[in-house]
C-alpha positions as CSV (number, residue, x, y, z in Angstrom):
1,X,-15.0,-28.5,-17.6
2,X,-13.9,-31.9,-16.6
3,X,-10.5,-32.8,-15.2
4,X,-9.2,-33.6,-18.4
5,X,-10.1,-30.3,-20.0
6,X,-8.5,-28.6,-17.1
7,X,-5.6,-26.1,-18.6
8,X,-2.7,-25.9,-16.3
9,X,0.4,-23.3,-16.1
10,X,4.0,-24.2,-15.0
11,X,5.9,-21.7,-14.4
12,X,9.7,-22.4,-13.3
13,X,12.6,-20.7,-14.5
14,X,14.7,-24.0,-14.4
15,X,14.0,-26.3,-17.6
16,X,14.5,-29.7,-16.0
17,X,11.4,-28.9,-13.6
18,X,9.2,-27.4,-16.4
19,X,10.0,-30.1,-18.6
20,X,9.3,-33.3,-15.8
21,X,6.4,-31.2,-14.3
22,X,4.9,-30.5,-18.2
23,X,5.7,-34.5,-19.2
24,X,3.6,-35.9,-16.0
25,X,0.6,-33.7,-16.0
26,X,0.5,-34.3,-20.1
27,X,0.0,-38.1,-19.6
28,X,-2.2,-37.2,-17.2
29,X,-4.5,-35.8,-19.4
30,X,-4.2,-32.4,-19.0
31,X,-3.8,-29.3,-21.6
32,X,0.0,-27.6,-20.4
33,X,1.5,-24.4,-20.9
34,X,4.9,-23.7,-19.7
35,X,6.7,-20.4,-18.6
36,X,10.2,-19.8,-17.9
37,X,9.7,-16.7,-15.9
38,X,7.4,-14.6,-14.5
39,X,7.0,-11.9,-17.4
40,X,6.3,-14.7,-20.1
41,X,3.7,-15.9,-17.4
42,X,2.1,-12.4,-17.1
43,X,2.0,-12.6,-20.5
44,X,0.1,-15.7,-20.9
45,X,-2.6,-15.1,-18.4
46,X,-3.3,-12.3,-20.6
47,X,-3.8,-14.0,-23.2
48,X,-5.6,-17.5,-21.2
49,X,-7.9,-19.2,-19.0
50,X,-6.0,-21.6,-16.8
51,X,-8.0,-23.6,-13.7
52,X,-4.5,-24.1,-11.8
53,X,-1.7,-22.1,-11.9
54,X,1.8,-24.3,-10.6
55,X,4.4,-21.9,-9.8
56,X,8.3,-21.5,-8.3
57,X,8.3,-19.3,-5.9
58,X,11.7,-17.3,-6.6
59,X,12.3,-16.3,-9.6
60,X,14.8,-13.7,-11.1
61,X,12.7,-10.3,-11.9
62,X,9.2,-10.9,-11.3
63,X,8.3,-13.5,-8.6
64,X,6.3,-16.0,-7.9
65,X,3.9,-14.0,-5.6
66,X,4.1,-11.5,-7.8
67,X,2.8,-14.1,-10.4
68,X,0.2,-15.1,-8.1
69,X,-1.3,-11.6,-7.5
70,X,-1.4,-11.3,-11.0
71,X,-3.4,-14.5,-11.9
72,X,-5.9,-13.5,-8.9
73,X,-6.7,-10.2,-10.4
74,X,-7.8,-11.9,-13.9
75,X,-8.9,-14.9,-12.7
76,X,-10.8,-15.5,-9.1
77,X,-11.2,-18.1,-9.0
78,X,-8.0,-20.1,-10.1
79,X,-6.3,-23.0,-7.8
80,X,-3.1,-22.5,-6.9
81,X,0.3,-24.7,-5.9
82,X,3.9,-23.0,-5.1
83,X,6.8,-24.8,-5.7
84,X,9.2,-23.6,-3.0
85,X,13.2,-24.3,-2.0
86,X,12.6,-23.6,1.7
87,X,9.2,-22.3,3.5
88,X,9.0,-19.3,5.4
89,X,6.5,-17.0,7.7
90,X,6.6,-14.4,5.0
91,X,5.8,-16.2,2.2
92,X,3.6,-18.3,4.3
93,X,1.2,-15.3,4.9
94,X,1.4,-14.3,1.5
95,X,-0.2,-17.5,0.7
96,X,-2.7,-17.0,3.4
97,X,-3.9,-13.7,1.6
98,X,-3.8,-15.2,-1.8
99,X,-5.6,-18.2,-0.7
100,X,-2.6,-20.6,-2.2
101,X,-4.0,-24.2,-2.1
102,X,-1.0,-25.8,-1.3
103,X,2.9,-25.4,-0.8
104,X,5.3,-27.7,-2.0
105,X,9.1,-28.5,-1.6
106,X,10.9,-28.7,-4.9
107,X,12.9,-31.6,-3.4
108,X,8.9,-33.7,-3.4
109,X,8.2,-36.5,-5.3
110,X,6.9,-35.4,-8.7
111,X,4.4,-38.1,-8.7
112,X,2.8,-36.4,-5.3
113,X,2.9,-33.3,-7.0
114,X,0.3,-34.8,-9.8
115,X,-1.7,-35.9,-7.3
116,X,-1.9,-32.3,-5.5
117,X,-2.6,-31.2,-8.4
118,X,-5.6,-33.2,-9.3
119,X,-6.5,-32.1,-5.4
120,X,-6.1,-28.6,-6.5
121,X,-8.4,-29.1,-9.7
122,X,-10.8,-30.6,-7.7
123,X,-11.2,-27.5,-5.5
124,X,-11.3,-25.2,-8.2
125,X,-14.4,-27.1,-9.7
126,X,-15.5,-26.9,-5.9
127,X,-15.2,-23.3,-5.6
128,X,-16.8,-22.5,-9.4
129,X,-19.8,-24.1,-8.1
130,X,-19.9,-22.8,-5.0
131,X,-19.8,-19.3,-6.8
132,X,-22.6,-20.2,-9.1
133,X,-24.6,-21.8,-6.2
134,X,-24.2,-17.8,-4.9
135,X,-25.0,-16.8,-7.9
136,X,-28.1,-18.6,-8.3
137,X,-29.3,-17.7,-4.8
138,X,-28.4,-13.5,-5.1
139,X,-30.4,-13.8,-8.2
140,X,-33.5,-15.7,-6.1
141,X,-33.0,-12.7,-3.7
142,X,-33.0,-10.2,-6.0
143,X,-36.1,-11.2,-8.4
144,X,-37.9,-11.3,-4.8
145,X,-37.2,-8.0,-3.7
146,X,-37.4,-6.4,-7.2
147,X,-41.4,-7.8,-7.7
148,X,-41.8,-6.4,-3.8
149,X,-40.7,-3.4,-5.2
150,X,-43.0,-3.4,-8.4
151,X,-46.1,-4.7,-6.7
152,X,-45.7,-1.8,-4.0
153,X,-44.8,0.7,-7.2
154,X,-48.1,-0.4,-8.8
155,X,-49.8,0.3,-6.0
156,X,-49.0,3.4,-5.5
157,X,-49.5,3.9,-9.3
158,X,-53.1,2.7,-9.3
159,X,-53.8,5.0,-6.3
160,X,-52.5,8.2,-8.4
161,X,-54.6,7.1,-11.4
162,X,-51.3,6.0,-13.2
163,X,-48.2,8.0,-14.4
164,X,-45.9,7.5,-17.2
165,X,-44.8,4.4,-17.6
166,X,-41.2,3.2,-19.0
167,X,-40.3,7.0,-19.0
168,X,-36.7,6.4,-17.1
169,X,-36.6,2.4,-17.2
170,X,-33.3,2.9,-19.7
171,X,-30.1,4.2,-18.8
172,X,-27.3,5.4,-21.6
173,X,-23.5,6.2,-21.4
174,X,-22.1,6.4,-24.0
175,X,-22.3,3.2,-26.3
176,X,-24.0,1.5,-22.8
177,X,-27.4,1.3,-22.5
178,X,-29.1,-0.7,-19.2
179,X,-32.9,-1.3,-19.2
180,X,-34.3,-1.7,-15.9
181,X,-37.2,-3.6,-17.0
182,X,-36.2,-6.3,-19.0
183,X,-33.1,-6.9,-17.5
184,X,-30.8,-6.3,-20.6
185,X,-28.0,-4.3,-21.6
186,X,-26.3,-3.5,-24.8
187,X,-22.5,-2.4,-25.6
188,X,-22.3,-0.9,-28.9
189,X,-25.9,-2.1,-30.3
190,X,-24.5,-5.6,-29.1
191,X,-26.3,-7.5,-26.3
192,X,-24.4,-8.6,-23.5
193,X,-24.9,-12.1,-21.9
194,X,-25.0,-11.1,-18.7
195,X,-26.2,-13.5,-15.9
196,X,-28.4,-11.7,-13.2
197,X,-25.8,-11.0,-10.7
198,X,-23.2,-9.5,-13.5
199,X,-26.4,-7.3,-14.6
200,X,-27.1,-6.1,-10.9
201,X,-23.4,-5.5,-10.7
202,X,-23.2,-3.9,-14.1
203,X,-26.6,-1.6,-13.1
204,X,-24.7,-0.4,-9.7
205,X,-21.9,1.0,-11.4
206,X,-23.5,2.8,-14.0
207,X,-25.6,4.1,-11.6
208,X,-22.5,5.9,-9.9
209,X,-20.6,5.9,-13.6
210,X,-16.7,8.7,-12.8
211,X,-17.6,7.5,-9.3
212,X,-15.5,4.8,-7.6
213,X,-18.2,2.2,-5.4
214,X,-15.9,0.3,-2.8
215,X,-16.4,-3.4,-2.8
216,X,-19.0,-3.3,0.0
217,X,-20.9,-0.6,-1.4
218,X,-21.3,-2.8,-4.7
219,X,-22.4,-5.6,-2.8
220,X,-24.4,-4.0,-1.0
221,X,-26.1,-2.3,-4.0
222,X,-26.1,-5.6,-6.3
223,X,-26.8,-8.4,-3.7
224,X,-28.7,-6.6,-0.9
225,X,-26.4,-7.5,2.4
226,X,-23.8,-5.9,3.7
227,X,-20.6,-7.8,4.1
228,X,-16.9,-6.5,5.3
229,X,-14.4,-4.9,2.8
230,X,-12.3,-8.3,2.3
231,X,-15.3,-9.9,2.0
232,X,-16.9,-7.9,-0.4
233,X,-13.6,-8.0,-2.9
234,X,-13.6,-11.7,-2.8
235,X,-17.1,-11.9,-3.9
236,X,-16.8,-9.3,-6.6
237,X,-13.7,-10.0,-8.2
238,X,-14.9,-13.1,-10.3
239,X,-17.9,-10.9,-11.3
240,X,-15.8,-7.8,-12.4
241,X,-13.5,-10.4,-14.0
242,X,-16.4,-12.1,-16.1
243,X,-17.9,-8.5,-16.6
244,X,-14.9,-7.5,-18.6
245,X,-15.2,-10.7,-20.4
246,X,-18.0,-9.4,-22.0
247,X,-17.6,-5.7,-21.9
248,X,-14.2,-4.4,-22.4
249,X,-12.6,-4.5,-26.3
250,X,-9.5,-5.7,-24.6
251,X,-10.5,-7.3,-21.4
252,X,-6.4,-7.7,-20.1
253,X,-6.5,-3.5,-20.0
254,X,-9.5,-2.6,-19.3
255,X,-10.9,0.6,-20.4
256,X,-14.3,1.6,-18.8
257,X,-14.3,-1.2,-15.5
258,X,-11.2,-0.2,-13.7
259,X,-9.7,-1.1,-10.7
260,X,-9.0,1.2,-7.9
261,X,-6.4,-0.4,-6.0
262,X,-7.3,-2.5,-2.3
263,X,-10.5,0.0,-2.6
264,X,-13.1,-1.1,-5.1
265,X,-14.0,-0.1,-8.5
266,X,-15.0,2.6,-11.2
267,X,-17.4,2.6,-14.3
268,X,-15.8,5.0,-17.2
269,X,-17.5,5.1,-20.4
């Protein structure tokens, strides 16, 4: 995605900002969708990919945390800048836990707000390839360990004169089938273009399918480290995210990878 590709979100519930904020960042170059409240927002995260998410911070009914929350839960990995009337410890921490990228007063310049935004874009291409950079590495890891694991399997094989090879290498539920050995899975006769980490991810859970893993257990399972809880969400959520991507019919309600609340997660098929 380049900078002008980048899809941005306004959310305000006062025209005049949505329509100044929505002019500037158009002749900017970048693709705008506007929301006059927090429900038609919800609504449109559904429904989109954004890479920053602009957003008032009160709102009548739902919120701008609230909004925020929200746009973490379906997308990670998503910048994020609050347009505020006043600051304030509260909302301050809030933005610590939803790692907001920046606050700003609605009395600021709008021309400084482009340019925090283009800040903002800038980190989220930062943090996408950080993530695949992880990615990429997990995957290293994990090709390691699994041929440590084969070569000390065939060993152990050739010493017992062989055995039955292939016999459990495929797991089914349900439409879901996982096969161990070539790295693949298939939803509905479909394959699924999983990258290695999604798979590893995607193997864990079936593994333990009715069973909910918490986030360090998955990590622990998929990646092979063990991390802290918080930790261990922020890793996984852009995973689970893309996972449903793929998986789920409808991937805004998700049917077999559901959330359990500040704990972890649950395969249902």
């Amino acid at each position: 995605m380049t900078m002008q590709q980048a899809h941005i979100l306004v959310v305000d519930d006062e025209s005049n900002i949505r329509l100044t904020l929505s002019t500037l960042l158009t002749r900017a170059g970048y693709a705008v969708t506007t929301a006059a409240n927090g429900e038609e927002a919800l609504n449109l995260l559904k429904e989109h990919e954004f890479a920053l998410l602009l957003v008032d911070l009160k709102m009548p009914g739902i919120d701008g945390m609230q909004v925020v929350a929200a746009a973490r839960e379906r997308q990670p990995d998503i910048s994020v800048i609050v347009l505020t009337g006043h600051g304030s410890l509260e909302t301050a921490l809030d933005g610590i836990r939803q790692q907001i990228f920046d606050y700003l007063l609605k009395t600021t310049d709008p021309n400084y707000v482009v340019e925090r935004v283009k800040a903002g874009l800038v980190e989220f291409q930062r943090q996408r390839r950080q993530n695949e950079l992880i990615d990429t590495m997990s995957s290293a890891m994990g090709e390691l360990r699994r041929h440590q694991q084969k070569s000390g399997a065939d060993s152990a094989t050739g010493a017992m004169g062989g055995s039955e090879e292939g016999s459990d290498r495929v797991i089914a539920i349900g439409q879901l089938q996982i096969d161990t050995w070539r790295q693949a899975a298939t939803f509905a006769g479909q394959l699924l273009p999983l990258t290695p980490t999604e798979f590893r991810v995607l193997l864990c859970m079936a593994e333990h399918v009715g069973k909910m893993l918490t986030y360090a257990q998955i990590v622990r399972c998929a990646q092979g480290y063990d991390t802290s809880e918080l930790e261990a969400s922020e890793l996984i959520k852009p995973h689970i995210y893309h996972l449903r991507q793929k998986l789920e019919p409808d991937p805004t309600t998700p049917r077999h990878l559901l959330n359990v609340r500040g704990k972890g997660y649950m395969l249902q098929m």
